[in-house]
ROTOR-592636 format. One record per residue (C-alpha): x, z, y. Coordinates in steps of 0.02 Angstrom, whole numbers, plus 50000, padded with zeros to 5 digits. Each point is the difference from the previous one (the first is absolute). Example, Ala and Ser with C-alpha at 12.3 -4.5 7.8 and 13.67 -1.06 7.14 Angstrom:
REM residues 2
506155039049775500694996750172
REM end
This chain:
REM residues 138
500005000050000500554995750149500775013250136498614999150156501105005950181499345013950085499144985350144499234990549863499225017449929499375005550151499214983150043499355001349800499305018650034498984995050172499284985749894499565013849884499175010050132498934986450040499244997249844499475016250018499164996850171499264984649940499015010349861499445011350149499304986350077499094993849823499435017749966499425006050161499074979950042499285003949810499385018750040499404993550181498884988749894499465010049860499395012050123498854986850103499824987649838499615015049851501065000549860498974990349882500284985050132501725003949999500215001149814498964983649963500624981549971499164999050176499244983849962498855004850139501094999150136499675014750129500835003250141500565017650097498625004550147501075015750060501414998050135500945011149892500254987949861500054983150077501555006250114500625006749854499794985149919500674989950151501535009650015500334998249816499884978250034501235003450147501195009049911500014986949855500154985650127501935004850027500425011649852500564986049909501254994550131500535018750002500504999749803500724983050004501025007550157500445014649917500424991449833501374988550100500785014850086500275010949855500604983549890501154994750157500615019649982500524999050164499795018750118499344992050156499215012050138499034986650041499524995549828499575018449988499305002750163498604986949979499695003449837499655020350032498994993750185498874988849865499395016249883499945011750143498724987150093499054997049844499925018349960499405004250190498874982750031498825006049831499245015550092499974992050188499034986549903498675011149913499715010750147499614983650104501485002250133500404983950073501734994250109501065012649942499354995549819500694980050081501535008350050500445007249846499464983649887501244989550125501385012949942499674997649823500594982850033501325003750092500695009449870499624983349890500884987950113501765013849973500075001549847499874979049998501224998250140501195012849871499724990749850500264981750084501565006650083500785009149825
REM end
């Protein structure tokens, strides 16, 4: 097996992390609509397709679409750092700014805050466009 630098470790724990943040967001968009939906809805084939009447679950279930919409640059991003192995700050730095925005945007979202919920999506890809700028410059 091959020896994995501390960088490419690091990069390969984050995209741990966020596995774990992406179940939040499966969990908490399923409980959201289990709660407004009923559970036998929720357990069902659902070939009657229903959809959420609460606010509660549809920005849940919005939030949970946003954070998919970039999640899989985030892993490919992450992937490419921790394969280049390469202990960039900036590499670092935008990858760390991507799951701190995610984690923070999910509640801002929910409780229906708008602009700084903006503010904090736009730094989610900002931390995006370093860790591309420090994997096309390894």
């Amino acid at each position: 097996m091959p020896v994995l630098t501390e960088a490419a470790q690091s990069f390969l724990q984050l995209g741990a992390w966020s596995v774990l943040l992406l179940f939040v967001h499966i969990a908490l968009q399923g409980m959201f609509a289990t709660r407004d939906l009923g559970l036998d809805y929720n357990a069902s084939p659902r070939d009657e397709q229903k959809t959420s009447t609460s606010r509660q679950a549809q920005r849940a279930e919005r939030a949970s679409l946003n954070f998919r919409e970039t999640y899989p640059a985030f892993v490919l991003l992450v992937l490419g750092l921790a394969i280049a192995g390469q202990d960039t700050t900036t590499g670092f730095l935008g990858a760390w700014l991507w799951f701190l925005a995610r984690i923070i945007y999910y509640p801002l979202y929910l409780m229906g805050i708008p602009y700084i919920r903006s503010v904090v999506w736009l730094a989610s890809l900002i931390g995006l466009l370093l860790m591309f700028i420090a994997l096309v410059s390894a």
